[in-house]
PyMOL Python script that loads the backbone (N, CA, C, O; Angstrom):
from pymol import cmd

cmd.read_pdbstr("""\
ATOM      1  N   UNK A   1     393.751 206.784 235.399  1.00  0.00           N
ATOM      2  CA  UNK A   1     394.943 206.404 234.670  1.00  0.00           C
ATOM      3  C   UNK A   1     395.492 207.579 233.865  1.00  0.00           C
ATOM      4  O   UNK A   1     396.631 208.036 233.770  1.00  0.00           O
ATOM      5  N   UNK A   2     394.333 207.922 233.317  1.00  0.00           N
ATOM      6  CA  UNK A   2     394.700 209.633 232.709  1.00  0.00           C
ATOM      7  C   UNK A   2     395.748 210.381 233.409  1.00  0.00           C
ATOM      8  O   UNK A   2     396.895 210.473 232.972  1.00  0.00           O
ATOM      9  N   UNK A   3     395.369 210.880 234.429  1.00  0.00           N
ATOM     10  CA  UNK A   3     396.115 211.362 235.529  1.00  0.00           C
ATOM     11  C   UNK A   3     397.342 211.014 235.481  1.00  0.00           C
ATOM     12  O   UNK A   3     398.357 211.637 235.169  1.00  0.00           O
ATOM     13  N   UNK A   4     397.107 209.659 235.915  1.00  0.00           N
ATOM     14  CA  UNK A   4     399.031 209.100 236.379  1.00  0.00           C
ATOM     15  C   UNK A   4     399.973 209.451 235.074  1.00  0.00           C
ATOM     16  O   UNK A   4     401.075 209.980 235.222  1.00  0.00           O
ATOM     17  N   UNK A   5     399.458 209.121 233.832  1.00  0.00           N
ATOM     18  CA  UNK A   5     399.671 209.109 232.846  1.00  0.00           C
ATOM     19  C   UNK A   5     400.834 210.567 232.586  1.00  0.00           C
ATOM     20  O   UNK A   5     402.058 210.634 232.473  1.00  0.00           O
ATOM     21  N   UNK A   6     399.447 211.862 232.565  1.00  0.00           N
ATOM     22  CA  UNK A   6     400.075 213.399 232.934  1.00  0.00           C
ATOM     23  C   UNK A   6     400.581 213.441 233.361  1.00  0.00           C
ATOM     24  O   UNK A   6     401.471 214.128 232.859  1.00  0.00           O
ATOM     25  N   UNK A   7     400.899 212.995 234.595  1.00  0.00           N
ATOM     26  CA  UNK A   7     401.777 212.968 236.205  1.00  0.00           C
ATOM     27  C   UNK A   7     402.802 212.844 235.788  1.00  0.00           C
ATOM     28  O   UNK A   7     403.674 213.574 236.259  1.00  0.00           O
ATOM     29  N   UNK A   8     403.163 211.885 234.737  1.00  0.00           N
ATOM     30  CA  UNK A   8     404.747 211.145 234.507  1.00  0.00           C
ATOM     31  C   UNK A   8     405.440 211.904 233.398  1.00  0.00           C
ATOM     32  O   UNK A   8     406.662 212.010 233.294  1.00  0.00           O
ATOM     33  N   UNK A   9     404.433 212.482 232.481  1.00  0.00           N
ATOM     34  CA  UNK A   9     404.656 213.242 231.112  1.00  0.00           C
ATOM     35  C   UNK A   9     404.940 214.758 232.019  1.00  0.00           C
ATOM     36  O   UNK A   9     405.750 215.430 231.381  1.00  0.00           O
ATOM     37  N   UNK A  10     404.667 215.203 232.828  1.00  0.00           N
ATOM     38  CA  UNK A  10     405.320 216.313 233.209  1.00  0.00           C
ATOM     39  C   UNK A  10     406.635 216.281 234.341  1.00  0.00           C
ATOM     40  O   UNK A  10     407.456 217.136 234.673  1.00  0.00           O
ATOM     41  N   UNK A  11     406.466 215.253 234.638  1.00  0.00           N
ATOM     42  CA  UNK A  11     407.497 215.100 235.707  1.00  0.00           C
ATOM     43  C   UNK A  11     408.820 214.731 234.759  1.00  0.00           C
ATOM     44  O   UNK A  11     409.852 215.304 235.109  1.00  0.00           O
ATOM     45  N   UNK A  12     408.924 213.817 233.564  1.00  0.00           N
ATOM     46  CA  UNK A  12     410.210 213.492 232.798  1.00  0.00           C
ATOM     47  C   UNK A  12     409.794 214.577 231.777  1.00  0.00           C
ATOM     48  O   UNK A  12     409.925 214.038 230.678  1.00  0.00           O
ATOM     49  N   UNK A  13     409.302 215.998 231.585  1.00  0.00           N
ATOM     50  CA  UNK A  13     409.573 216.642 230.881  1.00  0.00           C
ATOM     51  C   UNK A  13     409.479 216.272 229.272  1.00  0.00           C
ATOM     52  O   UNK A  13     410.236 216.471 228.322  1.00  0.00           O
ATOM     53  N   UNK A  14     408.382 215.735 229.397  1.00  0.00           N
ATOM     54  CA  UNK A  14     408.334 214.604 228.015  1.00  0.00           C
ATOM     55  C   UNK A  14     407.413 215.623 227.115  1.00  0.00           C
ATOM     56  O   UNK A  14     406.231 215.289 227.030  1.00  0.00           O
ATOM     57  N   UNK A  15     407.754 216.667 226.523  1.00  0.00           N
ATOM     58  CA  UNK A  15     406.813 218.023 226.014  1.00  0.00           C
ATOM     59  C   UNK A  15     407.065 218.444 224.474  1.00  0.00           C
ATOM     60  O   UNK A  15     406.395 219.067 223.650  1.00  0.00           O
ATOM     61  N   UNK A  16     408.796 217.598 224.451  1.00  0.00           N
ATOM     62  CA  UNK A  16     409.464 217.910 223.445  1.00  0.00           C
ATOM     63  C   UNK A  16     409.336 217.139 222.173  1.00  0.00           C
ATOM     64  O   UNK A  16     408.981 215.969 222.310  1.00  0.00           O
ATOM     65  N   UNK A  17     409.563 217.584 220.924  1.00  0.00           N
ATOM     66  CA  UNK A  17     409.651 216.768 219.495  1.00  0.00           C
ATOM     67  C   UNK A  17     410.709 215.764 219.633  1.00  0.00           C
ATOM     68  O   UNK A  17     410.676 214.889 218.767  1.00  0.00           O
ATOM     69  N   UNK A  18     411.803 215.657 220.664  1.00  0.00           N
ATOM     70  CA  UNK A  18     412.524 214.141 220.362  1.00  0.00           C
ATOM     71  C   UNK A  18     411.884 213.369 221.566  1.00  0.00           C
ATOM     72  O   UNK A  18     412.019 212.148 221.483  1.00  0.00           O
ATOM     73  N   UNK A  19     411.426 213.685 222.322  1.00  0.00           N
ATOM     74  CA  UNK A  19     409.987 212.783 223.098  1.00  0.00           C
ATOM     75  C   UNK A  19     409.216 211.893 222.478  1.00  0.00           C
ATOM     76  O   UNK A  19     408.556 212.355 221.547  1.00  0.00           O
ATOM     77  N   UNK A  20     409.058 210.396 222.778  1.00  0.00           N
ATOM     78  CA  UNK A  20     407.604 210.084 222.417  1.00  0.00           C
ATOM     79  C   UNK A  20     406.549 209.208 223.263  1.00  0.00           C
ATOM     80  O   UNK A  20     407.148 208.350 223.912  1.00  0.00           O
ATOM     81  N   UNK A  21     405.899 209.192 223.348  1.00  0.00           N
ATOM     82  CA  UNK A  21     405.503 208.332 224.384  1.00  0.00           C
ATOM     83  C   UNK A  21     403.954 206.923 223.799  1.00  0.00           C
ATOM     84  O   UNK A  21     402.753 207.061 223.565  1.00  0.00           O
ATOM     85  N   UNK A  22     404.845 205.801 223.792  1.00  0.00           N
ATOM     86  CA  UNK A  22     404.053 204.792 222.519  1.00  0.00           C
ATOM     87  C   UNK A  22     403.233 204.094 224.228  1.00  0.00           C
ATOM     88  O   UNK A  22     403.563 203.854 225.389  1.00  0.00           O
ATOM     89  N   UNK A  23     401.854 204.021 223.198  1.00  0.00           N
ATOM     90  CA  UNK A  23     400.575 203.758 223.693  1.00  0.00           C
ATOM     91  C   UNK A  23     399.999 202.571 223.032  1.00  0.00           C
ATOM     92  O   UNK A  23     400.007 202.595 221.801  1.00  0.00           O
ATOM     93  N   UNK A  24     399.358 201.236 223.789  1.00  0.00           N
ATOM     94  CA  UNK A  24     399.098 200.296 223.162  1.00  0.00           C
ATOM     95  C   UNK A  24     398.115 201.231 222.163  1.00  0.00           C
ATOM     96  O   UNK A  24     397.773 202.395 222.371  1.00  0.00           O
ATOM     97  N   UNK A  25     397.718 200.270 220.873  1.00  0.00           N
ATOM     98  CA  UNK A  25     396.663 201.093 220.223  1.00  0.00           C
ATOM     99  C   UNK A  25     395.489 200.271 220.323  1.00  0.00           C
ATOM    100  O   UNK A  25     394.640 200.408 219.442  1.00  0.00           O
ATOM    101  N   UNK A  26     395.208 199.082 221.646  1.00  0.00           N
ATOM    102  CA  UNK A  26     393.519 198.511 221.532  1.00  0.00           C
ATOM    103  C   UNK A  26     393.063 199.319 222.163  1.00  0.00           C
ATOM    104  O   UNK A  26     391.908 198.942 222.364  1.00  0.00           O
ATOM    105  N   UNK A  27     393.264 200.545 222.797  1.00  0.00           N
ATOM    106  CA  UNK A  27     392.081 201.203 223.213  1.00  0.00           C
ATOM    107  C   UNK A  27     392.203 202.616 222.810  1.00  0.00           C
ATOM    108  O   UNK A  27     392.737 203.259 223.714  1.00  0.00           O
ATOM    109  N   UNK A  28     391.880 203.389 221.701  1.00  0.00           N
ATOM    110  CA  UNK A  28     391.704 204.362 221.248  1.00  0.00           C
ATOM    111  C   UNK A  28     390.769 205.345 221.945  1.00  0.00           C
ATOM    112  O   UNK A  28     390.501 206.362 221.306  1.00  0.00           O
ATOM    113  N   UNK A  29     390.456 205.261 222.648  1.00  0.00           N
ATOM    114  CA  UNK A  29     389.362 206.348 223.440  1.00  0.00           C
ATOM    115  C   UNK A  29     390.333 206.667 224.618  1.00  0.00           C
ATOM    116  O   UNK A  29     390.223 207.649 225.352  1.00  0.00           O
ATOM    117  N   UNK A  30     391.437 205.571 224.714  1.00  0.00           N
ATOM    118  CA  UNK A  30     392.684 206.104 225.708  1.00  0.00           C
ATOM    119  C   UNK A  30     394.054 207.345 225.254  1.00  0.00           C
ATOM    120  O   UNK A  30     394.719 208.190 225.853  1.00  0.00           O
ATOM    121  N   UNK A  31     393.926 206.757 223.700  1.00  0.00           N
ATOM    122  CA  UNK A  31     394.511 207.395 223.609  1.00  0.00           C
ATOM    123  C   UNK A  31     394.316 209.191 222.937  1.00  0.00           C
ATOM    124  O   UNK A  31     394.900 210.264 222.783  1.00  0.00           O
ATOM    125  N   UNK A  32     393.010 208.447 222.727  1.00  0.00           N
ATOM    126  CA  UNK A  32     392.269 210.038 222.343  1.00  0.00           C
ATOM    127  C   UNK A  32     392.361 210.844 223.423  1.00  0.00           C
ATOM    128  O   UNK A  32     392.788 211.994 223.318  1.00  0.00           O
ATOM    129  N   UNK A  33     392.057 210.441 224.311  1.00  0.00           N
ATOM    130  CA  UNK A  33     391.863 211.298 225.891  1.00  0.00           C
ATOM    131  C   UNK A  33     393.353 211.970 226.159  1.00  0.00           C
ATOM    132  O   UNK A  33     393.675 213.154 226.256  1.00  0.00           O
ATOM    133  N   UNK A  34     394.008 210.955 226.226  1.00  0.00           N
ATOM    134  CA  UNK A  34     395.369 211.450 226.403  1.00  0.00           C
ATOM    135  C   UNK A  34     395.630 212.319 225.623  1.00  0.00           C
ATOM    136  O   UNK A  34     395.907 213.381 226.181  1.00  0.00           O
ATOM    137  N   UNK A  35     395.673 212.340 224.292  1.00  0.00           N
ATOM    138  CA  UNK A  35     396.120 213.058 223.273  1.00  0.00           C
ATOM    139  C   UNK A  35     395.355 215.147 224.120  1.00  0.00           C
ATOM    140  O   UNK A  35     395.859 216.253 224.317  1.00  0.00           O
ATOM    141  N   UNK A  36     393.895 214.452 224.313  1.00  0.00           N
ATOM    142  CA  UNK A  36     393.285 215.897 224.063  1.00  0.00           C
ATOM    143  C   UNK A  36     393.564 216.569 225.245  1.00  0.00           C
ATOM    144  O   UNK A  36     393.080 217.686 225.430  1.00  0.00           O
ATOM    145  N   UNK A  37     394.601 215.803 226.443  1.00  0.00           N
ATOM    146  CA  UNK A  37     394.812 216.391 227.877  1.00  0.00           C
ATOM    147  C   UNK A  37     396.246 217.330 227.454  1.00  0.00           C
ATOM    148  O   UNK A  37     396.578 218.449 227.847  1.00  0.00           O
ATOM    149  N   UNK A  38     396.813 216.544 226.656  1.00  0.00           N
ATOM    150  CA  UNK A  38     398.587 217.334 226.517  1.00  0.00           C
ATOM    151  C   UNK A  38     398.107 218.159 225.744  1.00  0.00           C
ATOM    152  O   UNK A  38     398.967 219.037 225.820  1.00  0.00           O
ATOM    153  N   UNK A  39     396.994 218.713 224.705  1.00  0.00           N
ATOM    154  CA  UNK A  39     396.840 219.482 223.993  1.00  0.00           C
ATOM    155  C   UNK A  39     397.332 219.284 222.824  1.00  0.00           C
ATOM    156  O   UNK A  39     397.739 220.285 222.235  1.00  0.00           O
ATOM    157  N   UNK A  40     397.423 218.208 222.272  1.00  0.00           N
ATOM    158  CA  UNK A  40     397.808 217.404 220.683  1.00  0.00           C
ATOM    159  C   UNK A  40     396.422 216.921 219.621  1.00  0.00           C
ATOM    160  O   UNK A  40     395.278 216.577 219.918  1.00  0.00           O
ATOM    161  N   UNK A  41     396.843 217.015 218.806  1.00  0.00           N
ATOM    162  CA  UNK A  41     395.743 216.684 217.615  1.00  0.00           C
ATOM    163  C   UNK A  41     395.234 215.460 217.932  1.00  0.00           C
ATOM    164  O   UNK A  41     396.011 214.556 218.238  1.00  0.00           O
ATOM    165  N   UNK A  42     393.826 215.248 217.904  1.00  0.00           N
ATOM    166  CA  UNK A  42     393.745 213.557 218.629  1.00  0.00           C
ATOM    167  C   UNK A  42     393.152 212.523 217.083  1.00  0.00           C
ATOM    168  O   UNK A  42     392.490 211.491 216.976  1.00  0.00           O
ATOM    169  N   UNK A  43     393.848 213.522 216.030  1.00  0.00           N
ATOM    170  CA  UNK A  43     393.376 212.544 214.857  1.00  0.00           C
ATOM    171  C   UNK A  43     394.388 211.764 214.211  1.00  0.00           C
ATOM    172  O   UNK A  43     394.861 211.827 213.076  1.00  0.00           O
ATOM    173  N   UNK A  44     394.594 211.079 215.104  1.00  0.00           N
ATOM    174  CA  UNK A  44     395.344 209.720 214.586  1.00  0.00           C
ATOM    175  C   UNK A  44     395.242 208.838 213.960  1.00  0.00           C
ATOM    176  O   UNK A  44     396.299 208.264 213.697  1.00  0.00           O
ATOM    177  N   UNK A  45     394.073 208.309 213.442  1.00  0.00           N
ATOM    178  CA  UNK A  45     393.671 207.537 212.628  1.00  0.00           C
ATOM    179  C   UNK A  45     394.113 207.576 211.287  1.00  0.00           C
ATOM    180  O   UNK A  45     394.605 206.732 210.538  1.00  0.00           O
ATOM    181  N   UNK A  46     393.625 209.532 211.097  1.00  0.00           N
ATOM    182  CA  UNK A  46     394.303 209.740 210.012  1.00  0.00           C
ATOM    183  C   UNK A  46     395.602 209.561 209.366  1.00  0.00           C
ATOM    184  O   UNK A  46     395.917 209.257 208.216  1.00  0.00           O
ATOM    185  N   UNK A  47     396.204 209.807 210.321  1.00  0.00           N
ATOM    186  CA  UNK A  47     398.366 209.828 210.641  1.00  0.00           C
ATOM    187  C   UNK A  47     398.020 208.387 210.101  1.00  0.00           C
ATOM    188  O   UNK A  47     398.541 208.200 209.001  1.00  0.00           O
ATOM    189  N   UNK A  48     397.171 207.149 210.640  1.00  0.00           N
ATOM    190  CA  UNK A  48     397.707 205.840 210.274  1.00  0.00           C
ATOM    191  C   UNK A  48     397.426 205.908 208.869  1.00  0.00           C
ATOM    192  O   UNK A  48     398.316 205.786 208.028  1.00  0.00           O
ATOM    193  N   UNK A  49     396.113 206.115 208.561  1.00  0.00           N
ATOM    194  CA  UNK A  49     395.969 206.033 207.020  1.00  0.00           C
ATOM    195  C   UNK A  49     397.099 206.632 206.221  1.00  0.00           C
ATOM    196  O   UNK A  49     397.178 206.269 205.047  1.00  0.00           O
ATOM    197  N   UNK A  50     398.053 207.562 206.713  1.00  0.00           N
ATOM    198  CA  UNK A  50     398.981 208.024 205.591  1.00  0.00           C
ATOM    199  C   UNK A  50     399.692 207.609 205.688  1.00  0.00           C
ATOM    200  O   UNK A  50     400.579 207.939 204.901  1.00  0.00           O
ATOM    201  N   UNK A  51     400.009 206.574 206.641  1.00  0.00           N
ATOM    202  CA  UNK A  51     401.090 205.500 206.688  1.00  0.00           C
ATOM    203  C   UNK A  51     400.858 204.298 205.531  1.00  0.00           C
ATOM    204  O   UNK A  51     401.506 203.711 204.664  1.00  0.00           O
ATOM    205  N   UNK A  52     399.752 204.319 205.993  1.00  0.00           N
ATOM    206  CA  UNK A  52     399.304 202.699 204.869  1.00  0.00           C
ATOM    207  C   UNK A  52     399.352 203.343 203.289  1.00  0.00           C
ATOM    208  O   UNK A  52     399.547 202.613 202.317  1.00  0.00           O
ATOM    209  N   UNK A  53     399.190 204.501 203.199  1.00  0.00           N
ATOM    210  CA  UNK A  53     399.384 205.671 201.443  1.00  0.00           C
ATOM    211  C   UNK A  53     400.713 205.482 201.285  1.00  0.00           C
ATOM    212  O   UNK A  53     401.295 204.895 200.373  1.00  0.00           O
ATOM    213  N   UNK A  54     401.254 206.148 202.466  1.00  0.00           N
ATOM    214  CA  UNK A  54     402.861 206.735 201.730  1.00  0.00           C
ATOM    215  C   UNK A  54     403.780 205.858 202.928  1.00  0.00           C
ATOM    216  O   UNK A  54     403.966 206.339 204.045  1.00  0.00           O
ATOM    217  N   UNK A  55     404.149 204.934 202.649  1.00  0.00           N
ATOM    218  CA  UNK A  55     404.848 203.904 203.488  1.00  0.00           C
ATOM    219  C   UNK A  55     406.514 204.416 204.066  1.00  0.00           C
ATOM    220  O   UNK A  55     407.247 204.083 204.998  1.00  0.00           O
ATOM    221  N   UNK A  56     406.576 205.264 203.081  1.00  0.00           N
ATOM    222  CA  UNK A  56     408.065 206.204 203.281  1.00  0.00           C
ATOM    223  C   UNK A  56     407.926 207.411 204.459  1.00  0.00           C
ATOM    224  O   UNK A  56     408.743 207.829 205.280  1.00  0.00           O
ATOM    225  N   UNK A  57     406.576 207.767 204.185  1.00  0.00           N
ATOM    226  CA  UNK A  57     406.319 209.276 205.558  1.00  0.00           C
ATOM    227  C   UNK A  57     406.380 208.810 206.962  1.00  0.00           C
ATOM    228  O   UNK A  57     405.570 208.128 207.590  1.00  0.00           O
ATOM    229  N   UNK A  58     407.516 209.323 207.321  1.00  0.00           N
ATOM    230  CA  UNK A  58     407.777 209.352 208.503  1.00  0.00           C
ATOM    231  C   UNK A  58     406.592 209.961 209.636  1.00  0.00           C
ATOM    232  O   UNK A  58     406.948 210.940 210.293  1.00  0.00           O
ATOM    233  N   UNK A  59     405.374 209.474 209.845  1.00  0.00           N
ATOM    234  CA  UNK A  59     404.261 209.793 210.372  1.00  0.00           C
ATOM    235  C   UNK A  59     404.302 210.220 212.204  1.00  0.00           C
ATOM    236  O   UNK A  59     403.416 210.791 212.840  1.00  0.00           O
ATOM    237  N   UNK A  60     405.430 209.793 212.627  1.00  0.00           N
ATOM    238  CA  UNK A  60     405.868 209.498 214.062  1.00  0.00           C
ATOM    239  C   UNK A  60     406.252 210.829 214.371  1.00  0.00           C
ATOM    240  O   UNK A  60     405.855 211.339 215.419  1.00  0.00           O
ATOM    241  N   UNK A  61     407.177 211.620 213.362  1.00  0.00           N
ATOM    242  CA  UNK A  61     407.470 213.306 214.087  1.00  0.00           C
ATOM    243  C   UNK A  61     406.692 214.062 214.272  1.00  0.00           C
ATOM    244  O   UNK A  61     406.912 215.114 214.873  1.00  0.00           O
ATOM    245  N   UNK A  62     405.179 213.598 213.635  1.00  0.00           N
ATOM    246  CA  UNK A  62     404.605 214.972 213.978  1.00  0.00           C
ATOM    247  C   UNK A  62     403.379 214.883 215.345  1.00  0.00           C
ATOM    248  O   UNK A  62     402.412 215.565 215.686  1.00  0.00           O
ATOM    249  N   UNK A  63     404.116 213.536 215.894  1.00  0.00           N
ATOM    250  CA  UNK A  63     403.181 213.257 217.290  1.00  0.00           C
ATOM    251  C   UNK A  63     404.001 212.868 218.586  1.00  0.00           C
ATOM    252  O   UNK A  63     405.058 212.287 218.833  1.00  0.00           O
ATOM    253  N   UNK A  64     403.007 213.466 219.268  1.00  0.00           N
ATOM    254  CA  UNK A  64     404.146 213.004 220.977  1.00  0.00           C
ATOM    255  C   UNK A  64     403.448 211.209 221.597  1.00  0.00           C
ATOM    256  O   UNK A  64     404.158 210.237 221.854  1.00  0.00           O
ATOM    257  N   UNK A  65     402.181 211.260 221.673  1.00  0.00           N
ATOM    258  CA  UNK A  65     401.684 209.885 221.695  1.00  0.00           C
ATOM    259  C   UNK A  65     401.527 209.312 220.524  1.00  0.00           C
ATOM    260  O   UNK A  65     400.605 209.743 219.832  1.00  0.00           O
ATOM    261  N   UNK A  66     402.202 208.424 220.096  1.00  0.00           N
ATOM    262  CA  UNK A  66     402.321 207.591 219.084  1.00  0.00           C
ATOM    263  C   UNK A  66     401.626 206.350 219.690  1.00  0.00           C
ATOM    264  O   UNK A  66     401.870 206.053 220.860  1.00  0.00           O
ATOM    265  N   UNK A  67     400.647 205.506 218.838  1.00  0.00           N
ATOM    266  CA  UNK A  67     399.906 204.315 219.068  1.00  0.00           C
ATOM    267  C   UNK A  67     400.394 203.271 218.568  1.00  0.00           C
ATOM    268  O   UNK A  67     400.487 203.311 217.341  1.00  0.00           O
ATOM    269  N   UNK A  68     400.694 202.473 218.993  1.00  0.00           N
ATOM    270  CA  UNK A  68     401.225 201.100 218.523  1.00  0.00           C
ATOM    271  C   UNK A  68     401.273 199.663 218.891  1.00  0.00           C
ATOM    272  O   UNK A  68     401.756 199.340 219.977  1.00  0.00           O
ATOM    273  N   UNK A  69     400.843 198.846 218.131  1.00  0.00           N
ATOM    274  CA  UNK A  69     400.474 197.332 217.464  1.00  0.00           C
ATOM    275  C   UNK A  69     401.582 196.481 218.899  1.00  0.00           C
ATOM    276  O   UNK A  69     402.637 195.955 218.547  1.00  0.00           O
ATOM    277  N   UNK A  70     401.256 196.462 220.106  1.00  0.00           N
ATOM    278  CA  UNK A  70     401.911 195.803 221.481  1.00  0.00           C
ATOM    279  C   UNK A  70     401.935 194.345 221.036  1.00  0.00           C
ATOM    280  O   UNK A  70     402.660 193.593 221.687  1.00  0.00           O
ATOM    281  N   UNK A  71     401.256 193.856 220.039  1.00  0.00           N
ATOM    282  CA  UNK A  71     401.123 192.161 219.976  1.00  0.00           C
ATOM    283  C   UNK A  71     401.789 192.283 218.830  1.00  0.00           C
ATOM    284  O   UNK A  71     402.368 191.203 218.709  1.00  0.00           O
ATOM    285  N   UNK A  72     402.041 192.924 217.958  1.00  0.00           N
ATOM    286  CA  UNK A  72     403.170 192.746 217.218  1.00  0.00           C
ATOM    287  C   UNK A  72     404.667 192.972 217.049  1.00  0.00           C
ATOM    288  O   UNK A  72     405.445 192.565 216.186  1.00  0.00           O
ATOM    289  N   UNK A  73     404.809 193.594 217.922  1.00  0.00           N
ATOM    290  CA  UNK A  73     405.854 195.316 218.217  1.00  0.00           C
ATOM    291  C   UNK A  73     406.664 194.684 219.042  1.00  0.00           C
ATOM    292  O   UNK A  73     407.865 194.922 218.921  1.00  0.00           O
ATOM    293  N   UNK A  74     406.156 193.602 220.216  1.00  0.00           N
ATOM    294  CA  UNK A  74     406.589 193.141 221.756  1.00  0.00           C
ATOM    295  C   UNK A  74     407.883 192.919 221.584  1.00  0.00           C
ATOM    296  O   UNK A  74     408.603 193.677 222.234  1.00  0.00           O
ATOM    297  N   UNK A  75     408.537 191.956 220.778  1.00  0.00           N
ATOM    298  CA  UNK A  75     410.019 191.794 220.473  1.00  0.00           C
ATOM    299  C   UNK A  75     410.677 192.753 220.435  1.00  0.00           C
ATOM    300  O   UNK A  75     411.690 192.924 221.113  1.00  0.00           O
ATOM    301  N   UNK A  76     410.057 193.788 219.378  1.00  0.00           N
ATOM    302  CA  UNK A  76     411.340 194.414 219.016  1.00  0.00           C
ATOM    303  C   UNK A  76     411.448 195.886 220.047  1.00  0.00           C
ATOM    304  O   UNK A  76     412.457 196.575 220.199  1.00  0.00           O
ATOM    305  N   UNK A  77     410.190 196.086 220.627  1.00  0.00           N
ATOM    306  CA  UNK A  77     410.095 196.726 221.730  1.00  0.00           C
ATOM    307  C   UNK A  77     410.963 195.988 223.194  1.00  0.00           C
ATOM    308  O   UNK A  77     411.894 196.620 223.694  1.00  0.00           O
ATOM    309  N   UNK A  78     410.720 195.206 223.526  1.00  0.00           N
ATOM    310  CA  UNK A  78     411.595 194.592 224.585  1.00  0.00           C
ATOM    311  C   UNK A  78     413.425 194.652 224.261  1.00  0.00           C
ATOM    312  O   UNK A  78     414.245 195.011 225.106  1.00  0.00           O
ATOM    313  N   UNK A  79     413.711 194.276 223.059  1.00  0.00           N
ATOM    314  CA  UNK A  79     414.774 194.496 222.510  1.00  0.00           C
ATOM    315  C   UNK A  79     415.513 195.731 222.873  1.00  0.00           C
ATOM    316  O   UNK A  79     416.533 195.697 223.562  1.00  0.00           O
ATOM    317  N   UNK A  80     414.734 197.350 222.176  1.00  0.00           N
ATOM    318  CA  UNK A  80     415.067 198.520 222.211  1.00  0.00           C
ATOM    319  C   UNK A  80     415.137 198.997 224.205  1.00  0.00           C
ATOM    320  O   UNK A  80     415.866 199.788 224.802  1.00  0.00           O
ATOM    321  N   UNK A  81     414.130 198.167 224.649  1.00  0.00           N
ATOM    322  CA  UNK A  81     414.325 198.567 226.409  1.00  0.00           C
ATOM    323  C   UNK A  81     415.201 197.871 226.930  1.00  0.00           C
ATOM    324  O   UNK A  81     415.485 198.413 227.998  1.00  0.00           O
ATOM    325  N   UNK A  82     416.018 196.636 226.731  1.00  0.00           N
ATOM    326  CA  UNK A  82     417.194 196.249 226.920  1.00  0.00           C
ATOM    327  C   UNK A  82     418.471 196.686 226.410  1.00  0.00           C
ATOM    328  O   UNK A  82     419.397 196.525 227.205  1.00  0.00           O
ATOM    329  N   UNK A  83     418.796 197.239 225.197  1.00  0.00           N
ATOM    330  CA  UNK A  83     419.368 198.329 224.901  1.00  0.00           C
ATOM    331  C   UNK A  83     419.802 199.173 225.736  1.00  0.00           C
ATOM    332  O   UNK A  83     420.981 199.297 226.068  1.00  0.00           O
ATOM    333  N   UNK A  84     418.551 200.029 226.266  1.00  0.00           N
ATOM    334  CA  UNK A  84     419.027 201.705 227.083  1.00  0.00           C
ATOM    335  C   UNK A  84     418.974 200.815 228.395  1.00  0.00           C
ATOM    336  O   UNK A  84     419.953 201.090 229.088  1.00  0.00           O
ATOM    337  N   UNK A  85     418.425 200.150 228.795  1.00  0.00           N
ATOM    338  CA  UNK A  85     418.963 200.020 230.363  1.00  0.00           C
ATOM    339  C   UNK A  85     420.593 199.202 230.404  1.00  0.00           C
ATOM    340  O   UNK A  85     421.161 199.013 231.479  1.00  0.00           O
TER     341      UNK A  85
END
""", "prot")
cmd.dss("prot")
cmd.show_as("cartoon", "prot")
cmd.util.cbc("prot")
cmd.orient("prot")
């Protein structure tokens, strides 16, 4: 899955800071992996904890895989993909 994953992140050129690419967050060893294949910091945990500190820090710019809450998120995620298509 790793693989396919890379496969798609180099093929849409997805390398850049207005890029992001959101990852359920129940499996963290997925997204660790991922993180440590593109060559990104794979300490995310931390990024969350400074979310839950400083509720204002925009924690999302300084990552290309961003992890995120799919059982909570689903609405407003389905929403934003009806939007662009």
């Amino acid at each position: 899955m790793l693989d396919v994953v890379h496969k798609l992140i180099r093929c849409f050129g997805l390398t850049t800071s207005s890029s992001k690419i959101y990852v359920d967050a129940s499996n963290p060893n997925f997204i660790r992996a991922l993180k440590m294949q593109i060559g990104e910091s794979e300490d995310f945990d931390q990024k969350l904890d400074t979310k839950s500190k400083f509720p204002k820090y925009d924690w999302t710019t300084q990552m290309l895989v961003i992890p995120g809450n799919f059982a909570q998120e689903h609405k407003k995620m389905l929403l934003n993909a009806k939007m662009i298509f």
